[in-house]
N, C-alpha and C positions, 0 to 999 in steps of 0.2 A: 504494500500500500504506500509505505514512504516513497517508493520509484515513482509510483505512479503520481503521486502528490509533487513528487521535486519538479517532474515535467509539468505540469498545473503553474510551477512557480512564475512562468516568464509572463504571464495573462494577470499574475497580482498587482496591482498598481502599487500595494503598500511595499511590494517587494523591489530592491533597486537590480534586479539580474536581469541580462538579455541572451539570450542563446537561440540559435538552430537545434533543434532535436532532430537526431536520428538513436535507434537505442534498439535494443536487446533485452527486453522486455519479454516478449511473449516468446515462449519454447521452439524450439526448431521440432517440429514433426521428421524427425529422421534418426538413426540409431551410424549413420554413414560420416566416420570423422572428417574425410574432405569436404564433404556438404555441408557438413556444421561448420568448416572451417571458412568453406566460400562464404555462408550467407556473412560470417561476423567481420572478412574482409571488405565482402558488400559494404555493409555499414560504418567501417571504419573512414572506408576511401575518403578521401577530397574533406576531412574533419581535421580540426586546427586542434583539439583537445578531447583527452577523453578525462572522463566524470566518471568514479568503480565507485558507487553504494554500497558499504562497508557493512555487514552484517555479522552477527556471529560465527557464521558457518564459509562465510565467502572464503575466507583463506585455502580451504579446505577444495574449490573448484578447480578442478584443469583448464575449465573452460576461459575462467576467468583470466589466470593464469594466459590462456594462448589471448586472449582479447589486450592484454597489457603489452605483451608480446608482441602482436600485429601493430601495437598504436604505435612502438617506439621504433620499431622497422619502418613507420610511415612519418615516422619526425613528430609525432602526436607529444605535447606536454600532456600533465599525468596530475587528477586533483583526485584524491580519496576522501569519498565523505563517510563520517561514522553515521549509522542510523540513526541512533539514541544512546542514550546514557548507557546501556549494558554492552555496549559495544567498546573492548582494551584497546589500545595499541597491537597487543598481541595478536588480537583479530585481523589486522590489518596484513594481505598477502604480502609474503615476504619481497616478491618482484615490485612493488609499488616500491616500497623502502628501498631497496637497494640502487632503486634508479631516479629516486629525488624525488618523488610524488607530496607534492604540498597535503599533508592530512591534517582535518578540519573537524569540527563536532556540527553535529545539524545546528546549524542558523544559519535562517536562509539570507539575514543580512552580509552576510560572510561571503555566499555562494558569489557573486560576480565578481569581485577582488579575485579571489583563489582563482576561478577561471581564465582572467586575464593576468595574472601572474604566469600561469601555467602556459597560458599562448604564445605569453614574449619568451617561456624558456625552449620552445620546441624548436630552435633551430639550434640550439645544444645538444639534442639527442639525436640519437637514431641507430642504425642497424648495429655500430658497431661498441654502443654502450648499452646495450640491451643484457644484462645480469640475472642470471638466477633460472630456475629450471625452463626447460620446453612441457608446457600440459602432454599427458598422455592419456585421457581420457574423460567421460563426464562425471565430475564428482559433484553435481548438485545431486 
């Protein structure tokens, strides 16, 4: 519900964020790891930033994992937001941390700073700072 709420955010007038959404939201209907892996380069393409909703169990995804993976092979800067208060540092997938990812707590005052931080840093990164495992499969 908080994903679905954050993309809601840019339509808040009390909100100061502006963004393009494209997102990874709804399941891929396929069990085929190159398919899952096209559709998430689909939606990476031609994006200045990626935004990972930090949950308790995310660390835990490959998928997520190959999506942080794709961003920074794409020059993509990198904002981690925690859900909510029961969400550690700890929770926080180890490839975000290892590759500079600005992490934040939910307020959504916050949300357009971090983003545009993370835009002016994407031309720092890319394929060949890209740290930490390759996903080998879907651990939602």
């Amino acid at each position: 519900m908080k994903a679905k709420g954050f993309r809601l955010l840019r339509w808040n007038k009390n909100v100061d964020v502006e963004f393009q959404d494209r997102h990874l939201l709804d399941p891929v209907d396929s069990t085929n790891k190159e398919y899952i892996q096209q559709c998430i380069r689909d939606e990476i393409h031609g994006t200045s930033t990626t935004v990972v909703l930090v949950g308790e169990n995310t660390k835990d995804s490959d998928w997520v994992d190959y999506e942080i993976e794709r961003s920074l092979k794409d020059g993509n800067g990198l904002v981690a937001i925690k859900v909510d208060d029961s969400v550690s540092d700890e929770d926080v997938p180890d490839k975000l941390k290892e590759n500079g990812a600005e992490i934040i707590d939910w307020n959504p005052d916050e949300f357009g700073d971090a983003i545009e931080r993370a835009a002016s840093q994407r031309s720092k990164v890319g394929e060949s700072s890209v740290r930490g495992r390759v996903g080998a499969g879907c651990g939602r």
